[in-house]
KEMIDO-850975 format. One line per field, with one value per atom (N, C-alpha, C): residue number from 0; atom name; y, x, z; residue in one letter. Coordinates in steps of 0.05 Angstrom, whole numbers. Layout:
seq = [NUM, ...]
atom = [CA, ...]
c2 = [Y, ...]
c1 = [X, ...]
c3 = [Z, ...]
type = [a, ...]
//
This chain:
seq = [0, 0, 0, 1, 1, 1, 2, 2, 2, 3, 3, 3, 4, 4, 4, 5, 5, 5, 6, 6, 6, 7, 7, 7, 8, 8, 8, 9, 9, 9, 10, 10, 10, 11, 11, 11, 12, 12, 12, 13, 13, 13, 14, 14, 14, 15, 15, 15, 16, 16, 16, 17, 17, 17, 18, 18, 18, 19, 19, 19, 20, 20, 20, 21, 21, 21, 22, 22, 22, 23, 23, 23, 24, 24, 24, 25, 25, 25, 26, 26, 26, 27, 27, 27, 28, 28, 28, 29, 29, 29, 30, 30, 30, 31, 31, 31, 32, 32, 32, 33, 33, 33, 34, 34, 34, 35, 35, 35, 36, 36, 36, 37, 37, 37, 38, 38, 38, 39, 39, 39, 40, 40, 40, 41, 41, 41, 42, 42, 42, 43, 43, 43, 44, 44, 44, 45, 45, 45, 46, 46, 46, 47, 47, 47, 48, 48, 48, 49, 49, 49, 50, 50, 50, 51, 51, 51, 52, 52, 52, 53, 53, 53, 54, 54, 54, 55, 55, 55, 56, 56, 56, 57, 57, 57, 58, 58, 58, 59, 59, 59, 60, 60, 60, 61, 61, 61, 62, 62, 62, 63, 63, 63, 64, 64, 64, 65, 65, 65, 66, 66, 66, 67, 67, 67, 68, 68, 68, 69, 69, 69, 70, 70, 70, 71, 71, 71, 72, 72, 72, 73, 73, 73, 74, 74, 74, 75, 75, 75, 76, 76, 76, 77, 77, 77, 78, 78, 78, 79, 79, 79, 80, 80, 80, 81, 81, 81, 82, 82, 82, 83, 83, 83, 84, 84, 84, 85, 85, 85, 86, 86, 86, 87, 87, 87, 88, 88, 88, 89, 89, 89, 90, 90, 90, 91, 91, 91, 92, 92, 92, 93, 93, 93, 94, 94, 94, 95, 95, 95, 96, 96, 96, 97, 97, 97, 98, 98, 98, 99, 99, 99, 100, 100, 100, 101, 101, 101, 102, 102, 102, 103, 103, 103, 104, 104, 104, 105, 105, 105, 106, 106, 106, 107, 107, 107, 108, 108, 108, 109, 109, 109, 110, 110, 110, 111, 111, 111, 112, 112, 112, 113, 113, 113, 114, 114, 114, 115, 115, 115, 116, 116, 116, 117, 117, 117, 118, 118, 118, 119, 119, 119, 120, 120, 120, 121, 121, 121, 122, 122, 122, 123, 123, 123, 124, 124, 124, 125, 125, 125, 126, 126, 126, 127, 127, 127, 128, 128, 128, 129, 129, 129]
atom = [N, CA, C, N, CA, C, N, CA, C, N, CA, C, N, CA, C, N, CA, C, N, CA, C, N, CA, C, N, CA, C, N, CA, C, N, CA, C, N, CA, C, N, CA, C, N, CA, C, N, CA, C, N, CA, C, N, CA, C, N, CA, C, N, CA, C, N, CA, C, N, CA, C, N, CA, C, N, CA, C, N, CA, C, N, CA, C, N, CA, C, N, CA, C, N, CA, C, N, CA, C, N, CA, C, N, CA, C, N, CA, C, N, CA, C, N, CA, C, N, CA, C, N, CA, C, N, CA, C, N, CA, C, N, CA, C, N, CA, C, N, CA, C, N, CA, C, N, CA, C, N, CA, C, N, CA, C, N, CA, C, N, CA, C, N, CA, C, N, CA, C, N, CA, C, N, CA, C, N, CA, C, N, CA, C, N, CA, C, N, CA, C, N, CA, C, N, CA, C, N, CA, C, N, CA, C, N, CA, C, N, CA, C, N, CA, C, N, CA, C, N, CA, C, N, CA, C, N, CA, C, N, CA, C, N, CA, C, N, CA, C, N, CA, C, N, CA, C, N, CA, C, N, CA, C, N, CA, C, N, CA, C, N, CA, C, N, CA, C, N, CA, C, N, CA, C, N, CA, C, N, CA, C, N, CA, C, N, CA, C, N, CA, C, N, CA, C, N, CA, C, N, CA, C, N, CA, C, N, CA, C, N, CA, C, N, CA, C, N, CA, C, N, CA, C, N, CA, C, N, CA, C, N, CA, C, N, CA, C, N, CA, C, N, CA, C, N, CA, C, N, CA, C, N, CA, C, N, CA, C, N, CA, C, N, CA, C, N, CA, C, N, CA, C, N, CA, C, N, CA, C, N, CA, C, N, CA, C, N, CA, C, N, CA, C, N, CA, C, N, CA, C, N, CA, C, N, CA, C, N, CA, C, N, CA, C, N, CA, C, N, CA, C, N, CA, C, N, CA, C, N, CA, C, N, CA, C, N, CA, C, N, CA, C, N, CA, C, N, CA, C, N, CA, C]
c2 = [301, 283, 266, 240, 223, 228, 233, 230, 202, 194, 173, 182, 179, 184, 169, 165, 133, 137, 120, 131, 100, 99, 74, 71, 82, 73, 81, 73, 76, 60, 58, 44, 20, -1, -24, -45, -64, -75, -101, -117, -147, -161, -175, -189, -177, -148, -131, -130, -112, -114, -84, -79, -52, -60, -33, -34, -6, -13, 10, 13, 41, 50, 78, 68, 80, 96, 117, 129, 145, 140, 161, 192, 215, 238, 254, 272, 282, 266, 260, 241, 218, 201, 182, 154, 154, 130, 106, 80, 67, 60, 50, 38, 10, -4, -36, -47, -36, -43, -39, -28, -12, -35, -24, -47, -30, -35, -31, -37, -22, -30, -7, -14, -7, -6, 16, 34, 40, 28, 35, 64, 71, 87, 75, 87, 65, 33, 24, 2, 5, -8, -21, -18, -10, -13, -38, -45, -80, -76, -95, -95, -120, -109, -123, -135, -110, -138, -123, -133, -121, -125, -120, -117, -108, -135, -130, -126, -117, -125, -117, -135, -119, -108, -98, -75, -94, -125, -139, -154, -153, -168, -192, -193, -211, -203, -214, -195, -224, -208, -226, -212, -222, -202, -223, -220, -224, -218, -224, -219, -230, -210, -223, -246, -258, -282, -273, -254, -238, -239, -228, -228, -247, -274, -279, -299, -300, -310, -287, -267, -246, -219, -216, -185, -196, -180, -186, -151, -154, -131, -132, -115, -116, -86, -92, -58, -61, -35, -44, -47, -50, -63, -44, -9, 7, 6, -5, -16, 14, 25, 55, 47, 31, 45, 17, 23, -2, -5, -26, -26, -52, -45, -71, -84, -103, -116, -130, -124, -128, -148, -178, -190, -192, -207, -211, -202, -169, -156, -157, -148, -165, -134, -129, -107, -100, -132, -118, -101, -109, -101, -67, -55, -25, -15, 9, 16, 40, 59, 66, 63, 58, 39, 63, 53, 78, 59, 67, 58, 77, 49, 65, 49, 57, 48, 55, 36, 32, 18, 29, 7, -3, -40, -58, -80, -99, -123, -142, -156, -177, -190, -189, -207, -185, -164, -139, -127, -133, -131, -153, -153, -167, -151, -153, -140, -123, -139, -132, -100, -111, -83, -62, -51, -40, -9, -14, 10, 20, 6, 32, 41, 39, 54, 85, 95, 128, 135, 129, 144, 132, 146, 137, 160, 154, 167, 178, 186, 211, 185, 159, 150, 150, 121, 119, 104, 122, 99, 81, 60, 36, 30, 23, 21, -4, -26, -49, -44, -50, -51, -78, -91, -109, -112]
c1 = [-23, -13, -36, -29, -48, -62, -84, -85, -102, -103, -118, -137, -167, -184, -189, -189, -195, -231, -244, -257, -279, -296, -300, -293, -274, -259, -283, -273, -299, -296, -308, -309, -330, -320, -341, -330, -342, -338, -322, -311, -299, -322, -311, -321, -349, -350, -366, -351, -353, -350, -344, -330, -330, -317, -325, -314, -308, -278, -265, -258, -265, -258, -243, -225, -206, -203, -209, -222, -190, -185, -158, -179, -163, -173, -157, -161, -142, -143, -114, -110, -127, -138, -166, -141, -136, -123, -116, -118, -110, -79, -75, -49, -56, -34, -36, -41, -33, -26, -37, -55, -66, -70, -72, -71, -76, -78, -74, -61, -45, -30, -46, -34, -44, -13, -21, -1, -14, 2, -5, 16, 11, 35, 57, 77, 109, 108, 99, 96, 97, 111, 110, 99, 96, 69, 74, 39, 37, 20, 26, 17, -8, -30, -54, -69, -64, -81, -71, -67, -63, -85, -87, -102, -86, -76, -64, -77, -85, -102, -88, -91, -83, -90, -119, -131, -145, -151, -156, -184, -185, -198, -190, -167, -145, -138, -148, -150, -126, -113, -97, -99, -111, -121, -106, -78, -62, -77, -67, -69, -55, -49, -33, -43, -24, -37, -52, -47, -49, -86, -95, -124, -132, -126, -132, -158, -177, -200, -227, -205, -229, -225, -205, -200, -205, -214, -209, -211, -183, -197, -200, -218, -221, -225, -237, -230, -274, -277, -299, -307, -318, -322, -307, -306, -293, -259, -246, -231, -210, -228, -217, -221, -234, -241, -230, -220, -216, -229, -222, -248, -229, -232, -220, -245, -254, -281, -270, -276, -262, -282, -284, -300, -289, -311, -292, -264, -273, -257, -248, -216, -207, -194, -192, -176, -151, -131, -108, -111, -139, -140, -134, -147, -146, -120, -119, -101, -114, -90, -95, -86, -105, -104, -109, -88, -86, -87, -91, -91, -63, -59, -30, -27, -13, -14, 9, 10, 37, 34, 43, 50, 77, 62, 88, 74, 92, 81, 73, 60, 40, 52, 85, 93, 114, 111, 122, 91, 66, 35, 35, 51, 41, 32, 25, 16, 47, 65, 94, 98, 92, 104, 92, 62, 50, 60, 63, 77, 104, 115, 132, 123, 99, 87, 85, 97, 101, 65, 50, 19, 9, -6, -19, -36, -64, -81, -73, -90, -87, -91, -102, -109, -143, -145, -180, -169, -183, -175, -208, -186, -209, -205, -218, -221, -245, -229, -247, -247, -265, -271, -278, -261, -272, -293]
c3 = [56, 76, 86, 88, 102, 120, 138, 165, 170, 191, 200, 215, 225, 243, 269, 291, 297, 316, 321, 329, 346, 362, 373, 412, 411, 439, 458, 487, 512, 530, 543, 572, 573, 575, 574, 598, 611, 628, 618, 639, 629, 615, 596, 574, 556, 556, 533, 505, 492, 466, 457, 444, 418, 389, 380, 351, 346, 337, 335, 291, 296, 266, 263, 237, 225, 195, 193, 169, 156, 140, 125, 116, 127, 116, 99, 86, 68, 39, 37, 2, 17, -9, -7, -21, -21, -43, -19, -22, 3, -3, 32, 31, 38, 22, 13, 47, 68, 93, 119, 132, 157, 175, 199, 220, 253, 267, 298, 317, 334, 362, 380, 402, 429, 444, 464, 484, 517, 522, 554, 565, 584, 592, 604, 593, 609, 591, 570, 561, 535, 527, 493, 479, 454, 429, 427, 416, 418, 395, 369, 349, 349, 334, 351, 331, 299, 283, 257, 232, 208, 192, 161, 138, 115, 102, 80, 49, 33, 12, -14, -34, -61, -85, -69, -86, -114, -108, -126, -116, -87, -72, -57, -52, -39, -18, 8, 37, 51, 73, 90, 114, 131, 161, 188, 191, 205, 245, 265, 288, 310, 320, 346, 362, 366, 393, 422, 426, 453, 453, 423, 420, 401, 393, 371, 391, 368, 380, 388, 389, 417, 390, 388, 362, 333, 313, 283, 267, 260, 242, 218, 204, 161, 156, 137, 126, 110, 105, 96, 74, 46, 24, 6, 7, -10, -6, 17, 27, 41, 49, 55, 84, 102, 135, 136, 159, 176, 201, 211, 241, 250, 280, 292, 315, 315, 325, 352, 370, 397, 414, 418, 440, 467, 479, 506, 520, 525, 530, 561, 553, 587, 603, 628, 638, 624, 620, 600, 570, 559, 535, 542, 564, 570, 562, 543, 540, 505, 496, 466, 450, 435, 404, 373, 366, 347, 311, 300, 281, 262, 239, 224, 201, 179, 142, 132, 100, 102, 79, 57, 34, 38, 35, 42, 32, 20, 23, 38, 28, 51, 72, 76, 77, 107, 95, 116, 129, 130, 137, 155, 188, 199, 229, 248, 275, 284, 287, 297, 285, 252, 236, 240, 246, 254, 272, 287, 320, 295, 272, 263, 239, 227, 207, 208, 188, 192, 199, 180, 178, 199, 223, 248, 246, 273, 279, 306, 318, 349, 367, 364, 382, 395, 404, 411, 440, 458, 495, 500, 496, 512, 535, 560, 585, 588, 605, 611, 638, 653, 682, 692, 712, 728, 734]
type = [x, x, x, x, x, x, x, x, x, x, x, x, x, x, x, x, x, x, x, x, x, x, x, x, x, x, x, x, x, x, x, x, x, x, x, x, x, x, x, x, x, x, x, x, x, x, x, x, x, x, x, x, x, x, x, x, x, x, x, x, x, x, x, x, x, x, x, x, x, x, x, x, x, x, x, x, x, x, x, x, x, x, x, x, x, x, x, x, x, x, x, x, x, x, x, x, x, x, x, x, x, x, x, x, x, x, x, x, x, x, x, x, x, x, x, x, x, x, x, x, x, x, x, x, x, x, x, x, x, x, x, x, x, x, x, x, x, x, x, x, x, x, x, x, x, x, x, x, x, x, x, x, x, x, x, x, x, x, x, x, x, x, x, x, x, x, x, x, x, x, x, x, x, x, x, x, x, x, x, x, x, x, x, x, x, x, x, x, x, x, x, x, x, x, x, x, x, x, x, x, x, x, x, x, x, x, x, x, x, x, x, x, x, x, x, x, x, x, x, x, x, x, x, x, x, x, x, x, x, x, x, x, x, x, x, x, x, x, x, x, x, x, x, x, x, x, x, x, x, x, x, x, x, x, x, x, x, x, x, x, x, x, x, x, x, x, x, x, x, x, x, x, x, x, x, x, x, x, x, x, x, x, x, x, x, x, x, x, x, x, x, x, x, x, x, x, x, x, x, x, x, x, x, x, x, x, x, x, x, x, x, x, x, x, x, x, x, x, x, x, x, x, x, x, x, x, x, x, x, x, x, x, x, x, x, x, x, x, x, x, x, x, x, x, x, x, x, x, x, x, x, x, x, x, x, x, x, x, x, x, x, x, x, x, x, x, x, x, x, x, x, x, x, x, x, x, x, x, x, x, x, x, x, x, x, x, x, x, x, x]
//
């Protein structure tokens, strides 16, 4: 069975920075699909950035509007970890961000689809401070 790792999260002030990473443990083989949302308590999964690839070298790294500009995520050259690169971080960003995968086409690989991917991680809590 899949697992996901996540790992990165922490406490940083308004407009600091992190980087959050996502390691599959167990079976090694990737899925065409992995991406990130975030959860507050009492609130919505919010799909935050995807990474589609097709194992050819053909990357499509989708992101929500909510962060676009400030979030990017990629995966790293073996195309096994993912990482989501977080700037100018704001109080709303606070919340946990879990990472999750999913073979689907590029086209079903967008931020939205994300929060219903069966394979997810435990979750990483980021916290911005005024």
């Amino acid at each position: 069975q899949v697992q996901l790792v996540e790992s990165g999260g922490g406490s940083v002030q308004t407009g600091g920075s992190l980087t959050l990473s996502c390691a599959p443990a167990g079976v090694t083989y990737s899925r065409s699909c992995m991406g990130w949302f975030r959860q507050t308590p009492g609130n919505d999964r919010e799909g935050v950035a995807a990474v589609w690839s097709n194992g050819r070298g053909v990357h499509y790294e989708p992101i929500a509007d909510s962060v676009k500009g400030r979030f990017r995520a990629y995966k790293d050259s073996a195309g096994k970890t993912l990482y989501l690169q977080m700037h100018s971080l704001k109080p709303e960003d606070s919340a946990m961000y879990y990472c999750a995968a999913a073979d689907t086409g590029r086209d079903n690989c967008q931020p939205r689809h994300i929060p219903d991917f069966t394979y997810r991680g435990q979750g990483t809590q980021v916290t911005v401070s005024s």
